[in-house]
Phi, psi and omega in degrees: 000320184296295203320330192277338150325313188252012164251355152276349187237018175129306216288327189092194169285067195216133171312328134283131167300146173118285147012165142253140193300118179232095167318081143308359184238164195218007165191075147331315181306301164322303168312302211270329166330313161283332168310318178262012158309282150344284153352289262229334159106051178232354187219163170091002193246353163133271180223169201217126182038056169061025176206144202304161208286307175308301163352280183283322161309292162314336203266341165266010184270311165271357155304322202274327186276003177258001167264002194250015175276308183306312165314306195291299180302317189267346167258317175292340166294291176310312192297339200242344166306308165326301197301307183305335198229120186293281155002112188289320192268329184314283191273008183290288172326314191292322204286318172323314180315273174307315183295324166299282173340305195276324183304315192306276185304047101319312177291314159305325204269083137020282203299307132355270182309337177269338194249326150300351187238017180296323167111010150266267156253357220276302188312298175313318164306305180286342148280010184240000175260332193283322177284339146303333185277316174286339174275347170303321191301319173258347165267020184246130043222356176243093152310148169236163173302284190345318174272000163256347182284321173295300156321284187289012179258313181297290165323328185278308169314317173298335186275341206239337173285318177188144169000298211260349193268014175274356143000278170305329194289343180290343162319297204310304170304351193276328192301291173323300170354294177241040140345029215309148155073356199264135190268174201271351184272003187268301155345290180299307177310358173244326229262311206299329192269341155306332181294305194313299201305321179304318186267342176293342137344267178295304178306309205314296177337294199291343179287297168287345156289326174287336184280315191283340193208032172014045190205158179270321191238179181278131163307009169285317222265350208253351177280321171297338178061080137290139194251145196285161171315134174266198159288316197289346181281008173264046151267330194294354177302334180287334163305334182284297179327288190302359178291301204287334160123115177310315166337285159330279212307335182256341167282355174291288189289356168257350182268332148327275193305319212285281193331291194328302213297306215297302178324315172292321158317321193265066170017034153259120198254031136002292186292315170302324208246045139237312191296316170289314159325306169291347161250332186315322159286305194260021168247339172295322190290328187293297184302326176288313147326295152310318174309000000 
């Protein structure tokens, strides 16, 4: 908040006027998000209804990016309710069903509720994987530039709201993967302008943080001796399992993986467009994990 602050008034990226510029912060986007806020006379200003300015601006800053999880949730829920179920009123009901249903348990996840409203980067993460899921959703199985273009606009925002959302990049390619019919130069030829929109993005950053702060990482991650990932560190892969019970977790994933394949036999591409939506998010999630 100071950072966004004193780079809404002038100060430059610094904690202090003054100052010499120190990434002290580790999700960038969230600072100039707030900065302009700042700008605009809704933060930095004291109080807002008798009640402090950081308050209402973080606690409404998350209503508004948790509605757009929901939005983000109800379109990727309509898409794939459509492919399965023809019947208009059918699928109208089924998708009203779920979409209550993913509010509820949202609602329910502690963990959620608590972290959206924390006053950090966390809402702003979670509406930019929920709109990744949803744009995975409608390009599988036939991708376009266009829908990879998005994808990489979304994966670099995402790369640039915190450390670990550079991940997220693995969307593109899971999209590109599962692809019907595409020879691989036609593959490419979709998969490259989503890279380009990811990296002018993510590079663009990573250039000004080094012009700007003369360093490749945030002094948070360089206060910490965080370390780059190793190989050993995919043993930690084993925690997911032990949360969830290896039971669960492997009968989940093949009956997954089992359900798609049968559907895609059965001329329906349902399957493809869960399974990629579903790995694009939890294999990013994974890869974040370790990290």
């Amino acid at each position: 908040m100071a950072y966004a602050r004193n780079l809404a008034h002038g100060n430059g990226l610094v904690a202090q006027p003054g100052a010499t510029p120190v990434e002290g912060f580790s999700n960038p986007l969230w600072v100039f998000v707030l900065a302009v806020l700042s700008l605009i006379g809704l933060f930095g200003r004291g109080d807002l209804f008798a009640v402090p300015d950081y308050v209402m601006v973080t606690k409404g800053s998350a209503i508004v990016l948790h509605l757009a999880v929901i939005v983000c949730l109800g379109v990727l829920i309509t898409r794939i309710v459509s492919v399965a179920v023809t019947e208009r009123a059918v699928a109208f009901n089924v998708s009203t069903a779920c979409w209550a249903a993913a509010g509820m348990l949202l609602a329910a996840n502690p963990s959620y509720v608590i972290w959206m409203v924390s006053g950090l980067e966390n809402p702003l993460l979670a509406a930019e994987v929920a709109a990744i899921a949803a744009v995975s959703v409608h390009a599988v199985p036939n991708p376009w530039r266009g829908s990879t273009i998005v994808l990489g606009l979304l994966t670099g925002l995402a790369a640039i709201t915190r450390p670990d959302g550079v991940v997220y990049a693995s969307a593109i390619f899971i999209v590109v993967l599962f692809a019907v019919g595409l020879s691989w130069r036609a593959r490419w030829s979709v998969l490259w302008p989503g890279l380009v929109a990811f990296g002018s993005i993510f590079l663009g950053y990573l250039m000004f943080r080094l012009a700007y702060f003369g360093a490749w990482l945030p002094n948070t991650a360089v206060a910490k001796s965080q370390d780059v990932p190793a190989l050993r560190d995919i043993l930690r892969l084993k925690q997911v399992g032990g949360a969830f019970g290896w039971p669960l977790s492997v009968v989940s994933l093949f009956g997954a993986a089992l359900g798609g394949h049968a559907l895609q036999r059965a001329g329906n591409t349902i399957g493809l467009r869960v399974i990629a939506a579903g790995a694009a998010v939890l294999l990013s999630a994974v890869a974040a994990f370790i990290v």
